[in-house]
N, CA, C and O of each residue as an XYZ file, in Angstrom:
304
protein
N     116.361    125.170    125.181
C     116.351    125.436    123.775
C     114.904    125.342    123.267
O     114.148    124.494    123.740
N     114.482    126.250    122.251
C     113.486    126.840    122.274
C     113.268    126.426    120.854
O     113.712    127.302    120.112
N     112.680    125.279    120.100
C     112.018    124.972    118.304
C     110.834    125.519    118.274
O     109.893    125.310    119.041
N     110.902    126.334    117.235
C     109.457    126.110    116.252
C     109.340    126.198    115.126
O     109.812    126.911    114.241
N     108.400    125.110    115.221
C     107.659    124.947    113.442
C     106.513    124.976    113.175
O     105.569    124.889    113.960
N     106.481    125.139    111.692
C     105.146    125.752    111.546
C     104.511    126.660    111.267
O     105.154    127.274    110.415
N     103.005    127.475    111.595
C     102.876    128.462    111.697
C     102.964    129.047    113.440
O     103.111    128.384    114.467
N     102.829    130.354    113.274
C     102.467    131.134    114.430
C     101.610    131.386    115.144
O     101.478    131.497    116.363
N     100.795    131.507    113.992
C      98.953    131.156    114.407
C      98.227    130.661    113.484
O      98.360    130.566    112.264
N      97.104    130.226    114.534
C      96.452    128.963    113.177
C      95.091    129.697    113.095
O      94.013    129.111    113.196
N      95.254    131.236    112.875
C      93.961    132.146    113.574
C      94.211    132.719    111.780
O      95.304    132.703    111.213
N      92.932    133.178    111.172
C      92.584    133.522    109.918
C      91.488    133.928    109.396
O      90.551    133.135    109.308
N      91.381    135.066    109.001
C      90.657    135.900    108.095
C      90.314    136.142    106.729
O      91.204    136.463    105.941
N      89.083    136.022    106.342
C      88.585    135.660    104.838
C      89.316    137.196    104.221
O      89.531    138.141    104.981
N      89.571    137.229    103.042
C      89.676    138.136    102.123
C      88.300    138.700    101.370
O      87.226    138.154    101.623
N      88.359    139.584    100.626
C      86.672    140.337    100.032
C      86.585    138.959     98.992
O      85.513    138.395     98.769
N      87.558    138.630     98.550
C      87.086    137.619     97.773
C      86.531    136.043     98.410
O      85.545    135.351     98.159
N      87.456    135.921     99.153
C      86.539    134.726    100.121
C      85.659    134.996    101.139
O      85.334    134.031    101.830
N      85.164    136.143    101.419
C      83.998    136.413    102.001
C      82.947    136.151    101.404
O      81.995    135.605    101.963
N      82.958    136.575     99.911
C      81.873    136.548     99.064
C      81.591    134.686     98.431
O      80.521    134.114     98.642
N      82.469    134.181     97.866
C      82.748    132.537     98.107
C      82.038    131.957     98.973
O      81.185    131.093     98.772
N      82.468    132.548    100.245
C      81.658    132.011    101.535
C      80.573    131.644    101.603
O      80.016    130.552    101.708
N      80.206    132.933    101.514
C      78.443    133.428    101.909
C      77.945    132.712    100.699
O      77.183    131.870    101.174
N      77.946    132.577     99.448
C      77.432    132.002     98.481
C      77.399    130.535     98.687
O      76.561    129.757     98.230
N      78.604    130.211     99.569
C      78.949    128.199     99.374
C      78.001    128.349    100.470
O      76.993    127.649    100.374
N      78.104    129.151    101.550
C      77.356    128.216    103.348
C      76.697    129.479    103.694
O      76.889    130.332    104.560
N      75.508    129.259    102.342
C      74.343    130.977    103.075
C      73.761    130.041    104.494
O      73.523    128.872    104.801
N      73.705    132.028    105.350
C      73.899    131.349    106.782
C      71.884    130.859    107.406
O      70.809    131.227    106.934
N      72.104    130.224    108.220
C      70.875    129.652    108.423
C      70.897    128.526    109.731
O      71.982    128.304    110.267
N      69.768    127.888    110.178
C      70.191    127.003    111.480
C      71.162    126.498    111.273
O      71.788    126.476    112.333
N      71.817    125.958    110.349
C      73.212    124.852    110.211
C      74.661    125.780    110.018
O      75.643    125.633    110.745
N      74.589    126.593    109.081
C      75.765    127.774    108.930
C      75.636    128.527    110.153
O      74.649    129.261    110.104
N      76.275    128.606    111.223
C      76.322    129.776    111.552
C      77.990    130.376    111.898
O      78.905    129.973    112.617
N      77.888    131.018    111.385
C      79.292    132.152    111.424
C      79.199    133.565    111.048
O      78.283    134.103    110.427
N      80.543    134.224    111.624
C      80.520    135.782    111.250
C      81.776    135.696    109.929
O      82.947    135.323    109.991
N      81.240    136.033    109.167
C      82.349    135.785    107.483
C      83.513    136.942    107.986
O      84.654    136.813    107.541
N      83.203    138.092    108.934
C      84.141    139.331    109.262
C      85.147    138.677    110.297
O      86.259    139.191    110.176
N      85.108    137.892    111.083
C      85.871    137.436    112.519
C      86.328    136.512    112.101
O      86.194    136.113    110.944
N      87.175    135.821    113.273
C      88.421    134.877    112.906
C      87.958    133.469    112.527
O      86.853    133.059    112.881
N      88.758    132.773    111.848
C      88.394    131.212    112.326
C      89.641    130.439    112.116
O      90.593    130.918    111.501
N      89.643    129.350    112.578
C      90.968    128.695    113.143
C      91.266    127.976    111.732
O      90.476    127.576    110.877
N      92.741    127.946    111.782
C      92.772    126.972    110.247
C      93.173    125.437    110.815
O      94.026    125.154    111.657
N      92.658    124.926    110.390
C      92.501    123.250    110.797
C      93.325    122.221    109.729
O      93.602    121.038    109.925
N      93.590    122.942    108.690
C      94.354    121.757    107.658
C      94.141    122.732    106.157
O      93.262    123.502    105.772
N      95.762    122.114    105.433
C      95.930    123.280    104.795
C      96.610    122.111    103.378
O      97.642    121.442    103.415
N      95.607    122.216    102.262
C      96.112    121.634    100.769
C      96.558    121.680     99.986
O      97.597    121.101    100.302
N      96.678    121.970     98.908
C      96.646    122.069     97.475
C      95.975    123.136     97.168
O      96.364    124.301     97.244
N      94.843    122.694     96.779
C      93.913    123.670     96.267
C      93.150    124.253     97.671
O      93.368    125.443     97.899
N      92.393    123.627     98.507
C      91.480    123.787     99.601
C      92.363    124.034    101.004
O      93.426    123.510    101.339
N      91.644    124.896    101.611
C      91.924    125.076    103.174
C      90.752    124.629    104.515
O      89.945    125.527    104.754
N      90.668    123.878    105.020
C      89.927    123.857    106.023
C      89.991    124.433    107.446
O      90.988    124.242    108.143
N      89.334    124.871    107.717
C      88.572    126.099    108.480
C      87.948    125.614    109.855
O      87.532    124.459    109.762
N      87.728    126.322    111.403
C      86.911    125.798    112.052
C      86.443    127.351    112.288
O      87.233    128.230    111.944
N      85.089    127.744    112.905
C      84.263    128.833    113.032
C      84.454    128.676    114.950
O      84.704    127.596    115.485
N      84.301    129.772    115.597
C      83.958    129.386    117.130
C      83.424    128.410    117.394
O      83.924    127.650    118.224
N      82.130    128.098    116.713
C      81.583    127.261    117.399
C      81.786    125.508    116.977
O      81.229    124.451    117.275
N      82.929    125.954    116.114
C      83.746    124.412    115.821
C      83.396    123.196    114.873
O      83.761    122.020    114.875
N      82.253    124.184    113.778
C      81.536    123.588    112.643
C      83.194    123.915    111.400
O      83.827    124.946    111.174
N      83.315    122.832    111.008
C      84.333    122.874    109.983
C      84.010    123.578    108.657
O      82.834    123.501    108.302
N      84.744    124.158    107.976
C      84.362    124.964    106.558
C      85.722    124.029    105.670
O      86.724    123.530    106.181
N      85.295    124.032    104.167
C      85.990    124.194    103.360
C      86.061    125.295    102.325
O      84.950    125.661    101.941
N      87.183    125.966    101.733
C      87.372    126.479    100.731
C      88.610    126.815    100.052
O      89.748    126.717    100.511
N      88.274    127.197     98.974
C      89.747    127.307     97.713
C      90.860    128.031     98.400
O      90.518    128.725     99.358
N      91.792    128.007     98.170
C      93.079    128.710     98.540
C      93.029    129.745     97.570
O      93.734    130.694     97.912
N      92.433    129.915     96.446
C      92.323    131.175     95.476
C      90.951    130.737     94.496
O      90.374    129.681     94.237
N      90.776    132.280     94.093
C      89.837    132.282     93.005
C      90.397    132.846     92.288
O      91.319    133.553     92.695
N      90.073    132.780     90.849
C      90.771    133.930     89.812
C      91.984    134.783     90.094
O      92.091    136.007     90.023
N      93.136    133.601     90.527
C      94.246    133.980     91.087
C      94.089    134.828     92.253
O      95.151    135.016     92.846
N      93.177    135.336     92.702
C      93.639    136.153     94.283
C      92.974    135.003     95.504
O      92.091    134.147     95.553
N      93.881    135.525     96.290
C      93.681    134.185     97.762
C      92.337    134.600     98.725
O      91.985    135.764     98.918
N      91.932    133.879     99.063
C      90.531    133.952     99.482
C      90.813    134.523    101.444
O      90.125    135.324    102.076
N      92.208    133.637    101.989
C      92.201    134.119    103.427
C      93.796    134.581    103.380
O      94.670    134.510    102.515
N      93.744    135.054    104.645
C      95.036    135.586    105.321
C      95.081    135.062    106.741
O      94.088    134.788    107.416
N      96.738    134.923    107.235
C      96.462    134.749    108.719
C      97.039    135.878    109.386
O      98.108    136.437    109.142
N      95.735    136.267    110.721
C      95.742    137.099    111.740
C      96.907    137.918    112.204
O      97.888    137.276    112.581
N      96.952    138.868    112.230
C      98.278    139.440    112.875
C      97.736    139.042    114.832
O      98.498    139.330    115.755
């Protein structure tokens, strides 16, 4: 017998609106580094905030929405 809970994948993609969020909260540089276009893992999920890991396993935070539209989606 076969449970699951949860999600399906914990794999996720910024929206145009949380792309732009992004890049403004963590302009990229020696410490930021990520691609705002490619995946990143979702690590823990709030209220207001979602936390984020990038490949290389630097944690992000951000809003679950701005001006009512949602900032990510998860991966097909």
């Amino acid at each position: 017998m076969v449970i699951r809970a949860g999600l399906e994948s914990t794999k996720i993609v910024l929206t145009d609106v949380g792309k732009v969020w992004f890049v403004e909260a963590y302009p990229k540089g020696v410490v930021y580094e990520y691609d705002e276009d490619k995946f990143f893992d979702l690590k823990s999920m709030g209220a207001d905030f979602v936390e984020v890991l990038c490949p290389l396993g630097i944690p992000y935070r951000l809003p679950v929405c701005i001006d009512n539209e949602i900032t990510f989606k998860m991966a097909n």
